[in-house]
N, C-alpha and C positions, 0 to 999 in steps of 0.2 A: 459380589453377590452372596446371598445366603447358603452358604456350603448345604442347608440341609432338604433346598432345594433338589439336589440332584442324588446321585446314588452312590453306592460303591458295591465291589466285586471282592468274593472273600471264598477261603474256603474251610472247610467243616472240618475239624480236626479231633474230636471225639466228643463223649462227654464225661465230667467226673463229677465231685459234690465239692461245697466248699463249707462252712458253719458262719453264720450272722453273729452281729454282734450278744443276740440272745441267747446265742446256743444251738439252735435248729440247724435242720442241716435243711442246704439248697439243693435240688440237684440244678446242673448249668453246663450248657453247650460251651465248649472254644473253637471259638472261629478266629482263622488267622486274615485280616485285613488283607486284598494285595494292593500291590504300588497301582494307583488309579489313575493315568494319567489322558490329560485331556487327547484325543489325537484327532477330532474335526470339529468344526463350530457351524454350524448349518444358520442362514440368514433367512429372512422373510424375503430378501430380493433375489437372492438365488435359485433357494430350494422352496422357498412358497411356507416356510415356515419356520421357528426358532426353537432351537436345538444345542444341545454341547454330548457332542459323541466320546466315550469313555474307552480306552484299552486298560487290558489288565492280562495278567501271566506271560511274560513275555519268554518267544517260543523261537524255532530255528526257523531261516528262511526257505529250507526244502518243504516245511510243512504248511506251509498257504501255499495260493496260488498267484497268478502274475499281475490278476487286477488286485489283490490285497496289497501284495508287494508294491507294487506300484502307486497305491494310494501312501503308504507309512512312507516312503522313500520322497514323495513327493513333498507330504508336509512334515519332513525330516525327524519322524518321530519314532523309537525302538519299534521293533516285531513285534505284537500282541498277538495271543490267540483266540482271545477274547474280545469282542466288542460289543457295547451296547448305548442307548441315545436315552437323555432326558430332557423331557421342552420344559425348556425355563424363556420367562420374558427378560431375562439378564444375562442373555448369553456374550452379550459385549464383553462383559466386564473381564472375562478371561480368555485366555491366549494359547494356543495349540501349544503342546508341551506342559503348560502347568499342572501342577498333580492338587489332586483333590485333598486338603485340610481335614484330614480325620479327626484332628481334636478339634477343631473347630464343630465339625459335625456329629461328634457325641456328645458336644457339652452340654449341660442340662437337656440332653435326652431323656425322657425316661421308655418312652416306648419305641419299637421298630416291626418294619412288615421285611418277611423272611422268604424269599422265593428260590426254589429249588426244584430237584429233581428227586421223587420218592423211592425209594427200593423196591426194584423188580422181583416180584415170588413168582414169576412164571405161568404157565397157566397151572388154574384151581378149578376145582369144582364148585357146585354149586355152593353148600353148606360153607365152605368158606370164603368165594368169592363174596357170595350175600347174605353170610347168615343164617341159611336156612336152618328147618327145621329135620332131624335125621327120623326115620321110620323106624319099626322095631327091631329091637334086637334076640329078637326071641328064635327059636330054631329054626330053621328052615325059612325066616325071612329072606327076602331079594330085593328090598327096598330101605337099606341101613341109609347110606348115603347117597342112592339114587336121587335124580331131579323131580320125577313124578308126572304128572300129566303135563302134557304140552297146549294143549288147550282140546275143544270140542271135536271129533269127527266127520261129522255129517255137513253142518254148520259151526265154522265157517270152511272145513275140511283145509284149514294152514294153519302156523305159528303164527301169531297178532304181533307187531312190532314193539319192540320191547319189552319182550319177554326175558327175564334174568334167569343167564344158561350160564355154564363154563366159561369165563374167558381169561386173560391174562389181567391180572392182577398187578399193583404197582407199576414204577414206570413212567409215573404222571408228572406233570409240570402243578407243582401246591406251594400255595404263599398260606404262609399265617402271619394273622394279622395283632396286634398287640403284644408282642409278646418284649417282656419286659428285661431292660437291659439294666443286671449286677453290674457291670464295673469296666472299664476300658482301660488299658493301656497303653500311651500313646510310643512310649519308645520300643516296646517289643510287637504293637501291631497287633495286642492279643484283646479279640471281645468275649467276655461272660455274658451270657443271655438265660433267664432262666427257661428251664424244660426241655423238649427235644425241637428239632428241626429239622424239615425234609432231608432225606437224601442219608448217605454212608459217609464213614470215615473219609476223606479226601474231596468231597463233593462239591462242587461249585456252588454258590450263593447270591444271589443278588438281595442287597439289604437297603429299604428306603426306609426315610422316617416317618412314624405315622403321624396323619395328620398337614403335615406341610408338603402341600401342591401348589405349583404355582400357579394353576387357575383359579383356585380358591380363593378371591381375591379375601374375604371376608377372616379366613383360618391366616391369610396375608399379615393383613395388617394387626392381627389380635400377637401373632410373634413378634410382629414391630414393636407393639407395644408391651409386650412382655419383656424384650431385649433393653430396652432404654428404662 
């Protein structure tokens, strides 16, 4: 099947710059690929639908619990701490234990969508959770960085729903989409991607390629026929 169908699980490992062959400098995320291996194949006659389930980071058995454990042990494949599914209509063609072709799957890549976990700032106040605008600073003001009216008194005598107050800031689950992949490595595992990507140093990743879905029948056959 089309490795680029499915995904892979990586993690963030900082960023630094690198120079093109012009001279310009990149800046470029490294992301360290993990070992992705297959560990369930879900069927249209079983589970009512087609699937290939992924582990990646493999972890100690005290830290799952006994239906995890008992799944990996079942279909005889390493601890993972991670898991996650992609429905492909090609899920025959591979077999629990096989690991996912990273170089198959970056080859003539040029883009990828980037999913992750953003950096928690805790809570914030107004002005920087959204921007706002700060009040004066002049003597004796008391509304520098205050929020400001919360709405009418009388009418409707509440806050209206959705009103942007204080809240916790970062945190969030954010993919970006396009963003373009400098250069892969296949024997150290190591991907360039230019610019930044959700999440901190060590951060976990999920990375698809953009563009190739397997329901897409039409995006399908346009890489068929790019590939031949």
């Amino acid at each position: 099947m089309d490795q680029k169908e499915l995904g892979l699980l990586a993690t963030k490992e900082g960023m630094t710059q690198i120079f093109d062959e012009n001279g310009f400098v990149i800046p470029v995320t490294v992301i360290k690929i993990a070992e992705n291996v297959v560990t369930d194949i879900k069927t249209a006659d079983r589970d009512g639908y087609t699937s290939v389930q992924i582990g990646a980071f493999e972890t100690k058995e005290k830290l799952l619990n006994k239906p995890e454990i008992g799944k990996f042990k079942k279909n005889g494949t390493k601890l993972f701490k991670k898991l996650i599914e992609f429905r492909t209509e090609e899920a025959a063609d591979m077999a629990i234990g096989d690991e996912v072709n990273t170089e198959e799957f970056f080859k003539d890549l040029e883009k990828v969508n980037i999913t992750g976990v953003s950096v928690g700032k805790g809570f914030q106040g107004f002005v920087k959770a959204h921007n706002g605008h700060i009040g004066r600073r002049s003597h004796g003001s008391k509304s520098k960085r205050q929020i400001g009216s919360l709405g009418a008194g009388t009418t409707p005598s509440r806050v209206l729903p959705g009103k942007r107050m204080p809240t916790m800031l970062g945190n969030e689950v954010v993919t970006i989409e396009k963003v373009k992949v400098v250069s892969y490595d296949a024997e150290k595992r190591v991907l360039l991607v230019r610019g930044p990507v959700p999440g901190k140093a060590g951060a976990e990743l999920k990375i698809k390629a953009f563009g190739a879905k397997a329901w897409n029948h039409k995006n399908k056959r346009k890489l068929a026929l790019e590939a031949a």
